[in-house]
C-alpha positions in Angstrom: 4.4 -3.2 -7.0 6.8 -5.5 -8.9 7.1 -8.4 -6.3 3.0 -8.2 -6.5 2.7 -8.6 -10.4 5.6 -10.7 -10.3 3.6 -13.0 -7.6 0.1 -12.8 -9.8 2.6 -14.1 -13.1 3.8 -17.0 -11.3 0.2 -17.9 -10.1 -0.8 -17.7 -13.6 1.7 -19.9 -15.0 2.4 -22.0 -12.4 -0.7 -22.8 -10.3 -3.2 -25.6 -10.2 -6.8 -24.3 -11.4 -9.1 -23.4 -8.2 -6.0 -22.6 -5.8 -5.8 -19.6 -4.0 -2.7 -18.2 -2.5 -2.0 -15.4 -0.4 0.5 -12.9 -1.7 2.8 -10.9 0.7 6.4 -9.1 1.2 7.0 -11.3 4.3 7.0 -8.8 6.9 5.1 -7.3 10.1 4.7 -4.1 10.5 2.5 -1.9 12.4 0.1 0.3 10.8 1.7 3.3 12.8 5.0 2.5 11.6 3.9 2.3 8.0 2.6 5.7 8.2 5.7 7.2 9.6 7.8 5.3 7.1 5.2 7.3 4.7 5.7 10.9 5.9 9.5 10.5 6.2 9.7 9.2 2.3 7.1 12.1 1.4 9.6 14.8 3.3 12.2 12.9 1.3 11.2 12.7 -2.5 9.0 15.7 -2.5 10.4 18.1 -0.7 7.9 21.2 -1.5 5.3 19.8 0.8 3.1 22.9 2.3 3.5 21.2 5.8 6.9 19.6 7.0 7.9 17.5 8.3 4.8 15.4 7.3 4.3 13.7 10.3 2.8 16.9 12.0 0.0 15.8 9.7 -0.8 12.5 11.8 -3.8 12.7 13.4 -4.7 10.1 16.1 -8.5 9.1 16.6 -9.8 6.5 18.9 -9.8 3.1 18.0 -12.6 1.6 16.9 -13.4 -2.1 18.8 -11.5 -4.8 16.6 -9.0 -2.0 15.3 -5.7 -3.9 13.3 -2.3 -2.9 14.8 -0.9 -4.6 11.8 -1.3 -6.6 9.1 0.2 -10.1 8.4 0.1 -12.5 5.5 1.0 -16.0 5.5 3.0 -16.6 2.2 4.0 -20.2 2.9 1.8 -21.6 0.5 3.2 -19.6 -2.5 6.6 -20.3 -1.3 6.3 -23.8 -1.1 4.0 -24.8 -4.1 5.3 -22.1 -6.4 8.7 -21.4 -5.8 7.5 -17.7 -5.4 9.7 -15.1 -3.3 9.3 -11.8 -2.7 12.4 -9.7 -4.3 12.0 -6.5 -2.0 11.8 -5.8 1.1 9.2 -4.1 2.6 10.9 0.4 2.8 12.4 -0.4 -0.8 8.8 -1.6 -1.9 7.1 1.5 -0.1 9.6 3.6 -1.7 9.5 2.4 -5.2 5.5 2.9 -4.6 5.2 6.5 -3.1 7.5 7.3 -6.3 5.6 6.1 -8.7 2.2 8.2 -7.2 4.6 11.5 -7.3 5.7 10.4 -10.7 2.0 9.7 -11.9 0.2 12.6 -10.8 -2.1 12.8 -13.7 -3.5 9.7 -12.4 -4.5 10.5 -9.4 -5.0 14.5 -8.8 -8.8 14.1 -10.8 -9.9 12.4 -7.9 -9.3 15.7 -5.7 -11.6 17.6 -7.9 -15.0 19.1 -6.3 -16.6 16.8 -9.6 -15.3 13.7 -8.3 -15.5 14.5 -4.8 -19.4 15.3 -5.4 -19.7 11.9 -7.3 -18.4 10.4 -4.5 -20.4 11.6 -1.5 -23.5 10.9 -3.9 -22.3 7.3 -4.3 -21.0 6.4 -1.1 -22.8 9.2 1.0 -20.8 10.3 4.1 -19.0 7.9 6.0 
């Protein structure tokens, strides 16, 4: 979350008017993976969960044609022009992140009430 605002700053101050950049921690890493990494902080930092470990919870469907393994960001032109580096790696990043959710949960838990959840099929319909 840092290196992200961090990166959008430096754009900000830094960058030429009408240049884009792509901003990124530098790293490659399988959807799959991520997920585990998820489950394995969530049995970590909140350790109450109803279901445990949390990657029982991981449900596998079949891919869809075009499906991403992973996801991968050429930060080169940041670097370069900018001076910009990402400061985290990727599991301190997730970690810092999945904290911050447990730690914010007034945020985010009105968006598992049957209100919202109505608002949203009404919006979106079912997908």
């Amino acid at each position: 979350m840092e290196d992200h605002c961090d990166a959008i700053a430096t754009v900000l101050e830094k960058a030429k008017p009408g240049e884009t950049y792509n901003i990124g921690g530098n790293n490659q890493v399988k959807n799959i993976d991520i997920v585990e990494q998820l489950c394995g902080l969530m049995d970590e930092l909140q350790r109450d969960l109803p279901i445990t470990p949390a990657r029982q919870l991981i449900t596998f469907v079949k891919d869809r044609p075009g499906h991403d393994r992973r996801y991968a960001m050429d930060i080169s032109k940041i670097q370069r022009d900018l001076g910009w580096q990402p400061k985290y790696d990727f599991a301190a990043g997730l970690k810092q992140t999945v904290q911050w959710y447990l730690d914010h949960r007034d945020w985010w838990q009105p968006l598992l009430s049957n209100d919202y959840q109505q608002y949203y099929a009404e919006l979106y319909g079912d997908r």
